[in-house]
mmCIF file as Biopython writes it, N, C-alpha, C and O atoms, coordinates in Angstrom:
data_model
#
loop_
_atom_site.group_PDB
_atom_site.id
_atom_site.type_symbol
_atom_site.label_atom_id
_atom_site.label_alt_id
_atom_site.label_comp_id
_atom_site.label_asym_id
_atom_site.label_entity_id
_atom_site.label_seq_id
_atom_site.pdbx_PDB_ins_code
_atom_site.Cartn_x
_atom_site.Cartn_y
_atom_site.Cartn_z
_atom_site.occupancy
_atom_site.B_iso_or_equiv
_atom_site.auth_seq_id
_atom_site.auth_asym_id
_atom_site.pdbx_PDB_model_num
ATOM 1   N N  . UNK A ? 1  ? -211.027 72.542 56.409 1.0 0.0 1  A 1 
ATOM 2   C CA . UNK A ? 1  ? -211.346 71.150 56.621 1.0 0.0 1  A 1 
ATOM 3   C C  . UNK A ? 1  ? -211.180 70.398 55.312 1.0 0.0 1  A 1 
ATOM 4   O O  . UNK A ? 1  ? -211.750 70.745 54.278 1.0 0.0 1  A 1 
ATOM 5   N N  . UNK A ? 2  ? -210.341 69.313 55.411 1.0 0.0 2  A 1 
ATOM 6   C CA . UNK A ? 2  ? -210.522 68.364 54.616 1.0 0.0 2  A 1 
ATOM 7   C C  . UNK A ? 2  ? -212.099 67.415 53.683 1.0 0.0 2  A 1 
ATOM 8   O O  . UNK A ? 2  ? -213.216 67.783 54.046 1.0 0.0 2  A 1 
ATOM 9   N N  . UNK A ? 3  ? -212.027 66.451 52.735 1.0 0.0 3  A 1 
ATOM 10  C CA . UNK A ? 3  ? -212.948 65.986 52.741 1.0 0.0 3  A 1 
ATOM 11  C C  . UNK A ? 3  ? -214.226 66.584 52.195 1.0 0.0 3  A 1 
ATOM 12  O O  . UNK A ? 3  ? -215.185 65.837 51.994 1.0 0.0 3  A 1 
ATOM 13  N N  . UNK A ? 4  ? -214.331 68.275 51.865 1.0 0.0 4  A 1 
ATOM 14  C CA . UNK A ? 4  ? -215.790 67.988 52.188 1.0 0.0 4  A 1 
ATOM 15  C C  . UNK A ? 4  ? -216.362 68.446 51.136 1.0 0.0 4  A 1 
ATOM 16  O O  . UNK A ? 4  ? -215.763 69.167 50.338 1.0 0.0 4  A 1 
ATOM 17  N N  . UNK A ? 5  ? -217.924 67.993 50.960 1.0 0.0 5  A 1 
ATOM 18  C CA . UNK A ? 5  ? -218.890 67.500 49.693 1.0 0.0 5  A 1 
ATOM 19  C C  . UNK A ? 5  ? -219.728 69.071 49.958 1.0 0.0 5  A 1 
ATOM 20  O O  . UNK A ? 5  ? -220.030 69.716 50.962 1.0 0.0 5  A 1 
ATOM 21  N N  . UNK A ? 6  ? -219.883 69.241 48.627 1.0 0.0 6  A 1 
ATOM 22  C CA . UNK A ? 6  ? -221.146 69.543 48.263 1.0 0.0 6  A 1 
ATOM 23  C C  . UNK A ? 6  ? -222.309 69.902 48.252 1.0 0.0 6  A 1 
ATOM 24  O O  . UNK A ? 6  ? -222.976 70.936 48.248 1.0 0.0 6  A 1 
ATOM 25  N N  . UNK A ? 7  ? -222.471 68.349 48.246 1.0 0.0 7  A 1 
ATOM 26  C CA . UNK A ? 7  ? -223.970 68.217 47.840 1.0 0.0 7  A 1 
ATOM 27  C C  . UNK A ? 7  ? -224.183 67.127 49.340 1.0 0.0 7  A 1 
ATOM 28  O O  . UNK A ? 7  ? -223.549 66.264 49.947 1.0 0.0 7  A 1 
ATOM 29  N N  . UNK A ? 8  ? -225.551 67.867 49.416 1.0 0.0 8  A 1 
ATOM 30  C CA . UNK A ? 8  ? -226.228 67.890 50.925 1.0 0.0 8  A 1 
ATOM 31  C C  . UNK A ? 8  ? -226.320 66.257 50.716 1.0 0.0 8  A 1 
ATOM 32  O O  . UNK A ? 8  ? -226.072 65.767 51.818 1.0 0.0 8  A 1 
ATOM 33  N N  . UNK A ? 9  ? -226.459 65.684 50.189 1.0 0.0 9  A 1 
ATOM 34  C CA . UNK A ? 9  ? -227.118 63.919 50.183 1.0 0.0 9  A 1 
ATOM 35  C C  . UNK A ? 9  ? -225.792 63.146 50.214 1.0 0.0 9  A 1 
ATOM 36  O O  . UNK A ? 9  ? -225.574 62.253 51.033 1.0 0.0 9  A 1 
ATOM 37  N N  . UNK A ? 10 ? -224.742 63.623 49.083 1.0 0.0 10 A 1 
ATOM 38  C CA . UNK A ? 10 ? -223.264 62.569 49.152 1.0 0.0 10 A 1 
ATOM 39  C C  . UNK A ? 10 ? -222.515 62.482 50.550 1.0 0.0 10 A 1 
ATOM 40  O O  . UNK A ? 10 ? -221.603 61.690 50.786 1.0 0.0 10 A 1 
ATOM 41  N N  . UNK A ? 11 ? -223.162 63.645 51.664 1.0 0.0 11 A 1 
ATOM 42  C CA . UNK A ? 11 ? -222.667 64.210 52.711 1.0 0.0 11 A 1 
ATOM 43  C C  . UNK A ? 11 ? -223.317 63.339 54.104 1.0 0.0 11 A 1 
ATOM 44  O O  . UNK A ? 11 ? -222.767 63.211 55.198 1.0 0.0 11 A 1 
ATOM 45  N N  . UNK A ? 12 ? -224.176 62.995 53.828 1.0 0.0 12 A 1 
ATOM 46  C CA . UNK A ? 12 ? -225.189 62.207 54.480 1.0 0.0 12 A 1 
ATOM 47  C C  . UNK A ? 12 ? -224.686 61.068 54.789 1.0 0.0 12 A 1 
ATOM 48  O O  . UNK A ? 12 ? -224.823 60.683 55.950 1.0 0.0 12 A 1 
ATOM 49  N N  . UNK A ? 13 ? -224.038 60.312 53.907 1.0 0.0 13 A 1 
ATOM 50  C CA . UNK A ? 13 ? -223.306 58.785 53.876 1.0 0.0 13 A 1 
ATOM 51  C C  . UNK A ? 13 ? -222.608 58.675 55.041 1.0 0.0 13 A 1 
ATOM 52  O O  . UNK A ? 13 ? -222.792 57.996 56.052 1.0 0.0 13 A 1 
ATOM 53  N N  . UNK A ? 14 ? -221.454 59.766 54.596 1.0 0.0 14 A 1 
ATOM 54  C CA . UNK A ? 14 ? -220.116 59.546 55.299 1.0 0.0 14 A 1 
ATOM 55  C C  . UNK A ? 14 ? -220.654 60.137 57.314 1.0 0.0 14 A 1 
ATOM 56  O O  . UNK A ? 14 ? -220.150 59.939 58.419 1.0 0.0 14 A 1 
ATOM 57  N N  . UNK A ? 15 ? -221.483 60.639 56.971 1.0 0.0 15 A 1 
ATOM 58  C CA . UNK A ? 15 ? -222.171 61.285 58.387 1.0 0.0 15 A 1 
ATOM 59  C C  . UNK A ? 15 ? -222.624 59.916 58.923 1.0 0.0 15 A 1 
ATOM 60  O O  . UNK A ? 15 ? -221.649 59.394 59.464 1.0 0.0 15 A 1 
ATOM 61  N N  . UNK A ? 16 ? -223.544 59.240 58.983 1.0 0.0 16 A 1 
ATOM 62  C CA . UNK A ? 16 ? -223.996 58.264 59.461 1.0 0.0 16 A 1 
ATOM 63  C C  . UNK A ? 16 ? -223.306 56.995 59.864 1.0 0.0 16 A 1 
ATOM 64  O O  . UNK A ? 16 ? -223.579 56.230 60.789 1.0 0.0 16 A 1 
ATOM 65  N N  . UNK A ? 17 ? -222.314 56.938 58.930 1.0 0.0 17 A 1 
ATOM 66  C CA . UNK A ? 17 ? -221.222 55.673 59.034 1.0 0.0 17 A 1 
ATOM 67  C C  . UNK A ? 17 ? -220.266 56.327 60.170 1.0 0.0 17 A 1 
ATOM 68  O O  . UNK A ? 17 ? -219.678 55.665 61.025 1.0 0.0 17 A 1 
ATOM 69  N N  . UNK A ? 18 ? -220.206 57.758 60.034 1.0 0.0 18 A 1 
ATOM 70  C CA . UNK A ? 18 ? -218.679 58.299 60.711 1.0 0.0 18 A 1 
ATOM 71  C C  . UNK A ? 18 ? -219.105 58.877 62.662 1.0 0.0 18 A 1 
ATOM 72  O O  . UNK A ? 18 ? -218.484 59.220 63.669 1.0 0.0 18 A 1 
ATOM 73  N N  . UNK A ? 19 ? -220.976 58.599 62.079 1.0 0.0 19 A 1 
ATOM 74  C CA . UNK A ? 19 ? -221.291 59.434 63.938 1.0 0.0 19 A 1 
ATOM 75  C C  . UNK A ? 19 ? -221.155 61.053 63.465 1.0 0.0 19 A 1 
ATOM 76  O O  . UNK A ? 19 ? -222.185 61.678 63.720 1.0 0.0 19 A 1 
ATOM 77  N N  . UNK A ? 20 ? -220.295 61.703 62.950 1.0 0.0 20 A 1 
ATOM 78  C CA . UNK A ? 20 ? -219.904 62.802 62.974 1.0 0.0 20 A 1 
ATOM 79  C C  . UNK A ? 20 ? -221.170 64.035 62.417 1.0 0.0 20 A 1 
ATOM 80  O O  . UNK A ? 20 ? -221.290 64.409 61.250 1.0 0.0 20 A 1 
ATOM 81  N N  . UNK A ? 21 ? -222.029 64.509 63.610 1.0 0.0 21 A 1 
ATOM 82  C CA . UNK A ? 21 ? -222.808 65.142 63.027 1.0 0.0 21 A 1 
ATOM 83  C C  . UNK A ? 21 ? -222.442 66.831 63.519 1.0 0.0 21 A 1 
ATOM 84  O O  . UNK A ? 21 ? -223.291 67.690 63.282 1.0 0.0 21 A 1 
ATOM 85  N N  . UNK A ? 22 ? -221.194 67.196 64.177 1.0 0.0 22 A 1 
ATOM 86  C CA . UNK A ? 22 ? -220.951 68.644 64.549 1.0 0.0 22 A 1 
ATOM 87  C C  . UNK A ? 22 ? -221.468 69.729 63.548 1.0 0.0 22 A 1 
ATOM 88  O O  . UNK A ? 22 ? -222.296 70.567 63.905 1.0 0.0 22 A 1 
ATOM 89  N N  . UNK A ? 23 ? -220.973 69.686 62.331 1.0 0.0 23 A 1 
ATOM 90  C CA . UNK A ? 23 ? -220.773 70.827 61.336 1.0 0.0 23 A 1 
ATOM 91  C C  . UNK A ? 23 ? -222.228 70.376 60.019 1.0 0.0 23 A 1 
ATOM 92  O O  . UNK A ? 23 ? -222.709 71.079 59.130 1.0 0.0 23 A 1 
ATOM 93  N N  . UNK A ? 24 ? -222.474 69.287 60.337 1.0 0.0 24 A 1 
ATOM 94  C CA . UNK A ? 24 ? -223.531 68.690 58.804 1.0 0.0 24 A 1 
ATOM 95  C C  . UNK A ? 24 ? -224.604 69.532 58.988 1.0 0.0 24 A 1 
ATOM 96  O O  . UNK A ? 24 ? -224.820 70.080 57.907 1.0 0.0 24 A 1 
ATOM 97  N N  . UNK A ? 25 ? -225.322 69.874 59.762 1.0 0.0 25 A 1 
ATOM 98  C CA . UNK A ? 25 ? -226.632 71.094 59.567 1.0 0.0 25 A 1 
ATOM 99  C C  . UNK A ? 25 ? -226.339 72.313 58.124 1.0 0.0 25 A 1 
ATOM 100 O O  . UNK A ? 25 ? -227.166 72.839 57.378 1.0 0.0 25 A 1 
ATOM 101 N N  . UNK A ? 26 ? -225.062 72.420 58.160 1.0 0.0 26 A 1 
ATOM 102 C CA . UNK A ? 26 ? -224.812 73.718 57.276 1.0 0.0 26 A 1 
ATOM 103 C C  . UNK A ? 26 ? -224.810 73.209 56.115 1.0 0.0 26 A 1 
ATOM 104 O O  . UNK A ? 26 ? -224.961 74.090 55.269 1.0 0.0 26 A 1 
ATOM 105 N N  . UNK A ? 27 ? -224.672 71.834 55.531 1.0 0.0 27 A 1 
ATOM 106 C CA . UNK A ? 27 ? -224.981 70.991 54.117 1.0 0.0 27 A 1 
ATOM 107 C C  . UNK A ? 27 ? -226.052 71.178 54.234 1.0 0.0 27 A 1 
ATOM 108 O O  . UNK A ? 27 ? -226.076 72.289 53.705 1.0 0.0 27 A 1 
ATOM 109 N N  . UNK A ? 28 ? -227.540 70.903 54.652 1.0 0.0 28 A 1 
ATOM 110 C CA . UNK A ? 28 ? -228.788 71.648 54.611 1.0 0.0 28 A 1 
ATOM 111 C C  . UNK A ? 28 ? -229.363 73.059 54.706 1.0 0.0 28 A 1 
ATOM 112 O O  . UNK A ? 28 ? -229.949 73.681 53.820 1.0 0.0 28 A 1 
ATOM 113 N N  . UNK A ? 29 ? -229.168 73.326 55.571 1.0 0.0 29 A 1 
ATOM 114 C CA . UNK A ? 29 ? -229.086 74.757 55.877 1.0 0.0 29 A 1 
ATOM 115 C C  . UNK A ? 29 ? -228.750 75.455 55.150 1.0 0.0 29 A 1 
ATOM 116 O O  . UNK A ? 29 ? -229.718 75.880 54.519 1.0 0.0 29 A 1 
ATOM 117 N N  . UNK A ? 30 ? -227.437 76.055 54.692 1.0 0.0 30 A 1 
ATOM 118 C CA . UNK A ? 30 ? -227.085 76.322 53.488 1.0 0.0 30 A 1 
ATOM 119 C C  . UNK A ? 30 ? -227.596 76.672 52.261 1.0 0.0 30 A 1 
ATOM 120 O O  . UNK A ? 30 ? -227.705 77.841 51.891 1.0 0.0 30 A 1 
ATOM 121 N N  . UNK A ? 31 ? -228.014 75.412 51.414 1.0 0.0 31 A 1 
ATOM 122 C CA . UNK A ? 31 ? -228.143 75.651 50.260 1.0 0.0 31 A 1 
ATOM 123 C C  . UNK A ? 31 ? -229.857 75.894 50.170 1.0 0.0 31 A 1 
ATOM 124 O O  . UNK A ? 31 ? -230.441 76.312 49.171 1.0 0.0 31 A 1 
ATOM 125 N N  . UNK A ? 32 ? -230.482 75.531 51.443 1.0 0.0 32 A 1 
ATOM 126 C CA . UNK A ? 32 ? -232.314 76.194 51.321 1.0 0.0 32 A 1 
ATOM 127 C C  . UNK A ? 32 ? -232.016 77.812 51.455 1.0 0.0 32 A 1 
ATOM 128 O O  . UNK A ? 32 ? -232.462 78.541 50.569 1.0 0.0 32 A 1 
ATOM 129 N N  . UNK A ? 33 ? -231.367 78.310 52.403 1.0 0.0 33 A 1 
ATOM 130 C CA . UNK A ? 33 ? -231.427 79.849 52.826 1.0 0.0 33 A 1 
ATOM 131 C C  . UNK A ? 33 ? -230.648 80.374 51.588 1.0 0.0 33 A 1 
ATOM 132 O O  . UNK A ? 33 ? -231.047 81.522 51.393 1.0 0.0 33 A 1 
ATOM 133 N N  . UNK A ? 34 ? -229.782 80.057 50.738 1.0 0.0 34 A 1 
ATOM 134 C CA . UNK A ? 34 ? -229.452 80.259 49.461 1.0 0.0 34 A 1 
ATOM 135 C C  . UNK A ? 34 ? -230.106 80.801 48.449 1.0 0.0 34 A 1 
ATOM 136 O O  . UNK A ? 34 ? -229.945 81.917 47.955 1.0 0.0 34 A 1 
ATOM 137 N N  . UNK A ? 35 ? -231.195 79.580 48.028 1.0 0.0 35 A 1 
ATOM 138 C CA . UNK A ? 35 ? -232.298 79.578 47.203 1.0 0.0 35 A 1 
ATOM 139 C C  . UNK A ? 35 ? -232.986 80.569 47.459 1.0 0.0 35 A 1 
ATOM 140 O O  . UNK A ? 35 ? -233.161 81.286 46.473 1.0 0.0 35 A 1 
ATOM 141 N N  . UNK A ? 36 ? -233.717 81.105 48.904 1.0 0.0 36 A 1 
ATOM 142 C CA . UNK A ? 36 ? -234.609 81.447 49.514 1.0 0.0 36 A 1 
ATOM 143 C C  . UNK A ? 36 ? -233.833 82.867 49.165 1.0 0.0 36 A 1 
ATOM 144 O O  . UNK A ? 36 ? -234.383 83.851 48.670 1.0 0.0 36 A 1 
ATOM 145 N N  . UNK A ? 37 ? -233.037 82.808 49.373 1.0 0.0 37 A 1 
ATOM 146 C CA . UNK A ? 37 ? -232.377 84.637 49.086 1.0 0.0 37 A 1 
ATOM 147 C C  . UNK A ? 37 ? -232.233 84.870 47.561 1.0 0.0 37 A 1 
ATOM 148 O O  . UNK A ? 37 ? -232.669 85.948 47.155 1.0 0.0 37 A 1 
ATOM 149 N N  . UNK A ? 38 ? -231.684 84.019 46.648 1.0 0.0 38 A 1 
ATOM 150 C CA . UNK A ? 38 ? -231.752 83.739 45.211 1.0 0.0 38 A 1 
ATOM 151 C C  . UNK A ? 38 ? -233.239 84.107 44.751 1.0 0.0 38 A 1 
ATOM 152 O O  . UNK A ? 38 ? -233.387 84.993 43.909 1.0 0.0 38 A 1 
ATOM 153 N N  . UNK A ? 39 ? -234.339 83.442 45.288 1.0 0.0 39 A 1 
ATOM 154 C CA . UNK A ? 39 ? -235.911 83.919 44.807 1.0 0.0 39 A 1 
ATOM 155 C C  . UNK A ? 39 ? -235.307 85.837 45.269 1.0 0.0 39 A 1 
ATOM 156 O O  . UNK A ? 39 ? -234.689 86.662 44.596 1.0 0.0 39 A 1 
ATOM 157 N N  . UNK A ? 40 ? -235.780 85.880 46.469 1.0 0.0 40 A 1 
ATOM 158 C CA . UNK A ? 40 ? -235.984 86.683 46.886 1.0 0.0 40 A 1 
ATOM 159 C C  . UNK A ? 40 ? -235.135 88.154 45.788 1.0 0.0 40 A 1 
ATOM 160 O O  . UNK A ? 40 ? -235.680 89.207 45.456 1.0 0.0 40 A 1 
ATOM 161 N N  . UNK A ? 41 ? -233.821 87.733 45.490 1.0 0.0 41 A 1 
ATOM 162 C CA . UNK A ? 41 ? -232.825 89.033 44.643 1.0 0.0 41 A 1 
ATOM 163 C C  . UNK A ? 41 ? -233.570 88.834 43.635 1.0 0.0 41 A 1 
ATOM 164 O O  . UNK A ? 41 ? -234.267 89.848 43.577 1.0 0.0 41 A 1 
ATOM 165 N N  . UNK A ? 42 ? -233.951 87.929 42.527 1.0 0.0 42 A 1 
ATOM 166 C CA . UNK A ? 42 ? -234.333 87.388 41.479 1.0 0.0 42 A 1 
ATOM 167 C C  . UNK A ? 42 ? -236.315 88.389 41.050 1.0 0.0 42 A 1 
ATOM 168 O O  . UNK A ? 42 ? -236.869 88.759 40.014 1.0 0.0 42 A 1 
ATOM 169 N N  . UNK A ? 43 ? -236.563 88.409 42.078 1.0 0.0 43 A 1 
ATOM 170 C CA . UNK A ? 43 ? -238.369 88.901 42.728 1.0 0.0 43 A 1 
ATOM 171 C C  . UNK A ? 43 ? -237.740 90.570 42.243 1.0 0.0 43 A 1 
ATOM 172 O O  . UNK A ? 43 ? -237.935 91.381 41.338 1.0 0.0 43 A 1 
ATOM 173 N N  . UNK A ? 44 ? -236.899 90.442 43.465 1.0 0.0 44 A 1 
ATOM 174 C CA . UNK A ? 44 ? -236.595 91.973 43.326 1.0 0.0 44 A 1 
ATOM 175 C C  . UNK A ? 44 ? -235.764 92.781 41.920 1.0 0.0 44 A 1 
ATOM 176 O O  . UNK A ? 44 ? -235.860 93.991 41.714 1.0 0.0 44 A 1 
ATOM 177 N N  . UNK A ? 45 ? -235.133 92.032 41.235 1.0 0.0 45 A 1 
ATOM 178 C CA . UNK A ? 45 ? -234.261 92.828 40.272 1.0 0.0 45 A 1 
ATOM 179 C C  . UNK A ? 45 ? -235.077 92.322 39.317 1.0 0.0 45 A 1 
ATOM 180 O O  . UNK A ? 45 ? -235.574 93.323 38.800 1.0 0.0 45 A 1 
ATOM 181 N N  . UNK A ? 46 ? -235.679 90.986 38.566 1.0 0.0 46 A 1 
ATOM 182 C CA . UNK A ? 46 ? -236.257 90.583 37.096 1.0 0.0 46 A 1 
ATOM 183 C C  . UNK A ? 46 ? -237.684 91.137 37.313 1.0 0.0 46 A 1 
ATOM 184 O O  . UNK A ? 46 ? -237.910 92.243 36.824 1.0 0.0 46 A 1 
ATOM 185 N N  . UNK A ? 47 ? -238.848 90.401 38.102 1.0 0.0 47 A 1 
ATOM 186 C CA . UNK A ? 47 ? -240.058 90.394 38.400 1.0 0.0 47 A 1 
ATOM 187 C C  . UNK A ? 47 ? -240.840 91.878 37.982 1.0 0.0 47 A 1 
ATOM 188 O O  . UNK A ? 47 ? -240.643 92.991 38.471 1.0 0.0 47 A 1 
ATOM 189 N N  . UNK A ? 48 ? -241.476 91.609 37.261 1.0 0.0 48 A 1 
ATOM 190 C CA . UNK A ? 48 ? -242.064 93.287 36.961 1.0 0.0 48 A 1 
ATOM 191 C C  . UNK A ? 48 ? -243.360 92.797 37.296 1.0 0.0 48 A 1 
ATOM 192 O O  . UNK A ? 48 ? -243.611 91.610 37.086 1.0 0.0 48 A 1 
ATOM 193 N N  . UNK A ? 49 ? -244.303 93.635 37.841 1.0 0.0 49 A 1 
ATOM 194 C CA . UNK A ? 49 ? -245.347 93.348 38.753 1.0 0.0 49 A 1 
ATOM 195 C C  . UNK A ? 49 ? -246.746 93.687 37.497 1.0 0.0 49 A 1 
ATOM 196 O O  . UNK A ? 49 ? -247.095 94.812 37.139 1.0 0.0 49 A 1 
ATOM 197 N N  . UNK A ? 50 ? -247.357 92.337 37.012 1.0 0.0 50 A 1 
ATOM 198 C CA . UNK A ? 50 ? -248.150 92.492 36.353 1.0 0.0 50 A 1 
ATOM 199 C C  . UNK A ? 50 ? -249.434 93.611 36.468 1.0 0.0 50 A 1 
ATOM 200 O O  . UNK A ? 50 ? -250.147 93.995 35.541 1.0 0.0 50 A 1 
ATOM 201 N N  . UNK A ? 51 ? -249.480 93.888 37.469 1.0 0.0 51 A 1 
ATOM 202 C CA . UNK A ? 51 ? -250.641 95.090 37.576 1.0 0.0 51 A 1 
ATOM 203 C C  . UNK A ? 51 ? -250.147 96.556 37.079 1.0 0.0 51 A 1 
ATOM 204 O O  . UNK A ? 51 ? -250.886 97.540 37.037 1.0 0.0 51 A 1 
ATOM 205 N N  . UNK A ? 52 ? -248.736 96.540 36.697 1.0 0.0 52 A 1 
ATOM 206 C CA . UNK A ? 52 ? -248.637 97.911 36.686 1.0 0.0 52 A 1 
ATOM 207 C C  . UNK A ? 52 ? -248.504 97.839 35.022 1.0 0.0 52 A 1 
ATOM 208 O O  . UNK A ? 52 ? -248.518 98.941 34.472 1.0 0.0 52 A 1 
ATOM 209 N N  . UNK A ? 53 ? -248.362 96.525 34.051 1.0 0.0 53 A 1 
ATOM 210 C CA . UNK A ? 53 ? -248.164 96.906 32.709 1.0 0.0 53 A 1 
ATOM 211 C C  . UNK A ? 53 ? -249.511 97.199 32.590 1.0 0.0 53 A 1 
ATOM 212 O O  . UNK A ? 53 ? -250.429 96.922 33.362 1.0 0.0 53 A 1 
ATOM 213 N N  . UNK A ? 54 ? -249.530 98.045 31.080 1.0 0.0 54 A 1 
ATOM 214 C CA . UNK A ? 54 ? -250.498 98.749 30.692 1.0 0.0 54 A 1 
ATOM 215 C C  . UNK A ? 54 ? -250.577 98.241 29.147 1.0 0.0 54 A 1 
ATOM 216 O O  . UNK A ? 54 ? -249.603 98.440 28.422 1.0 0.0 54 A 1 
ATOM 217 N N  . UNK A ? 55 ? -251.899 97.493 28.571 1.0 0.0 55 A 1 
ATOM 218 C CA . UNK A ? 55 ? -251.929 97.202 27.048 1.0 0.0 55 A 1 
ATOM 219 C C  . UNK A ? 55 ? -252.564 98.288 26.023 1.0 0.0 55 A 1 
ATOM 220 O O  . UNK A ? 55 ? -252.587 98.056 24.814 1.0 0.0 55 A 1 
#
């Protein structure tokens, strides 16, 4: 597909003026379930679980 943005908000414009809402859920959608998996790898590979260091 031609045209297409980004970023979930510049995407919004051309949606409202154009009617065209088939495919725009995945400009939202997208980049939350992203993040949400990003924490989630980020938890699992950096995160060292303060109860187990020892001073």
């Amino acid at each position: 597909m031609t045209g297409a943005s980004m970023n979930p908000a510049r995407s919004l414009g051309p949606a409202l003026v154009g009617n065209l809402w088939q495919h725009h859920w995945v400009y939202w959608v997208a980049p939350i379930v992203g993040a949400q998996l990003a924490v989630l790898l980020y938890k699992r590979l950096f995160f060292k679980d303060a109860r187990s260091d020892s001073f």
